[in-house]
N, C-alpha and C positions, 0 to 999 in steps of 0.2 A: 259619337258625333264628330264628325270631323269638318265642319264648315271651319272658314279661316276665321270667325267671332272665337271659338272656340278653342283653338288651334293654339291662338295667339292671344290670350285674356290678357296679358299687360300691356300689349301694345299701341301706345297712346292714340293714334288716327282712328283708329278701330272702334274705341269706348270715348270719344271725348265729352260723349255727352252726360257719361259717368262719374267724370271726377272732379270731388268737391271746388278743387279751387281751379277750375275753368271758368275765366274771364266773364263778363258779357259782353265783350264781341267778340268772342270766339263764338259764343253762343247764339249772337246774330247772325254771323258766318252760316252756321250749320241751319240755320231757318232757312236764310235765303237760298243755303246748295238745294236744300227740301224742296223749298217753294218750286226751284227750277226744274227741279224733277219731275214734281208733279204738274208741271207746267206742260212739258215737252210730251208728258204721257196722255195730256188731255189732250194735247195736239195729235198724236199719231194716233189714239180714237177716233179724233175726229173723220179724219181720213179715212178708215180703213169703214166708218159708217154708210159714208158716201154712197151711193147709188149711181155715180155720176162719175167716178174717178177710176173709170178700169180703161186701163189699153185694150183697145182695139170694141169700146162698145162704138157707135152710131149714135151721134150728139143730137138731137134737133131742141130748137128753140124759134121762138117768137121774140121778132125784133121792131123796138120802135125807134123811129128815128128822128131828127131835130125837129122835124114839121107835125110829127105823131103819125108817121103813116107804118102802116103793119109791114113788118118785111119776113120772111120765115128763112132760117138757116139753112136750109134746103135748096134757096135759090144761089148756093155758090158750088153746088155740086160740078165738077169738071175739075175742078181748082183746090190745092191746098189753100188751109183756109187754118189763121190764127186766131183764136177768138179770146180777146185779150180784158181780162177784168183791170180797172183802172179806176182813181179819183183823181179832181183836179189838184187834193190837199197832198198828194201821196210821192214825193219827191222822186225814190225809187222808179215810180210808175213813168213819172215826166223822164227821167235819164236813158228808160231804155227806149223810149218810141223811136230817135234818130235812126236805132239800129231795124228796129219791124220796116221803117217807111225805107231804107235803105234794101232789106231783103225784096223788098214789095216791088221799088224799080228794079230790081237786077232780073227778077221774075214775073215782068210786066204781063197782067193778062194769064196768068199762072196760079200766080198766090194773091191770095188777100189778107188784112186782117179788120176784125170785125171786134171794132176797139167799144166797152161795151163798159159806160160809166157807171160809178153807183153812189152820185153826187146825187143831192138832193135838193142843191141848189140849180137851176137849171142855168141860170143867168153864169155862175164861175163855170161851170160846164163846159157852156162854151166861149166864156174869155179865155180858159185855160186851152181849146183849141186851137185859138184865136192867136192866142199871145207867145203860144209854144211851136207854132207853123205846123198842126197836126193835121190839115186840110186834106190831105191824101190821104190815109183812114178812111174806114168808111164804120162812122160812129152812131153807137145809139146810144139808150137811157136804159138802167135796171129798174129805178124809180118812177113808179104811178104819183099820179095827183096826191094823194094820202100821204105819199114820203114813205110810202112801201116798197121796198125790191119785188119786181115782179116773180111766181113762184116759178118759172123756166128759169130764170136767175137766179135763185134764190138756193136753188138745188146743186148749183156749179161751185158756192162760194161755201171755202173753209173757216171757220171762226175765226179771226186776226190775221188774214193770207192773202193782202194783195200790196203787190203786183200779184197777177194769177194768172195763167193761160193753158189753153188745150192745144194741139194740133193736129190739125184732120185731114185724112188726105182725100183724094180727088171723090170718095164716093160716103165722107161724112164721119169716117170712121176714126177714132182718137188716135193717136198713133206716138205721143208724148205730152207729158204734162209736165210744166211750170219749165220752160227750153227760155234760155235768154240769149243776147249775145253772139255770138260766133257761131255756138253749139246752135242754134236755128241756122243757120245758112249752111252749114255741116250736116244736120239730120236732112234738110231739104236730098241735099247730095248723098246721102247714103241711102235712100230711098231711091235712086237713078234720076233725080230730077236736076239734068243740069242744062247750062245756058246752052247747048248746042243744039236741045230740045225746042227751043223758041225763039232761034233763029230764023 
């Protein structure tokens, strides 16, 4: 056997959870590195379960919006199109909008994003649009009356993973997942979508 447990049988990292007079917190230590472990592996489970998280499948979804009127994701074909998982509680979420609504006028009539809350409060919903100046979005709800995520939503969202976002180009098709920041105005442009296109 040559694995390095074996290799190296005195060496303290290796066995700490072997020997008598190891602390308890060292022994807390080693729960919590566990814990994260298996934390991280349930995460990239999750993922790789998905039905919804491949490059280059073809997104569709049903969209309601602040008045409850049905809109289908289909109707931004022509156009990349971000379609961004958000809460109004979700800090993260609120820090990067500046940059989406900033990509969004550079590429007026180009790109959208299709910023898609999963509050269940409807009322901070839209204070936090309200109060964050997120009016250029063009927003919906993933929550029914019941305080359910609807199951088109429901299929997009990783277990503890929002902020979340897909990006789709002009014919619906994914083409990056979870892009924030700069890296979205970069991927835009390395797909040849640049401002001299919509001039």
């Amino acid at each position: 056997d040559y694995s390095v447990n074996s290799r190296f049988p005195d060496y303290y990292p290796l066995h700490a959870n072997k020997w008598p007079d190891m602390t308890q917190q060292s022994k807390r230590n080693i729960r919590f590195i566990q814990s994260i472990n298996k934390k991280r592996i349930s995460i990239k489970n999750d993922l790789h379960k998905s039905d919804s998280l491949r490059i280059g499948d073809i997104l569709e979804l049903s969209l309601i919006d602040s008045i409850g009127h049905l809109h289908q994701l289909s109707d931004y074909r022509g156009k990349f199109v971000l379609v961004e998982l958000w809460a109004s509680w979700c800090r993260p979420c609120i820090n990067g909008m500046p940059n989406i609504i900033h990509a969004q006028k550079m590429y007026d009539g180009q790109f959208a994003c299709c910023a898609i809350s999963i509050d269940k409060s409807e009322k901070s919903w839209k204070n936090a649009i309200k109060n964050y100046h997120l009016e250029e979005l063009n927003h919906y709800k993933a929550i029914d009356n019941d305080g359910e995520i609807f199951h088109d939503v429901r299929k997009l969202i990783v277990k503890g993973t929002i902020p979340q976002n897909y990006l789709l180009n002009k014919n619906g098709r994914i083409i990056a997942i979870n892009i924030y920041g700069e890296e979205l105005i970069n991927k835009l442009k390395s797909v040849g979508f640049t401002l001299e296109e919509i001039k």
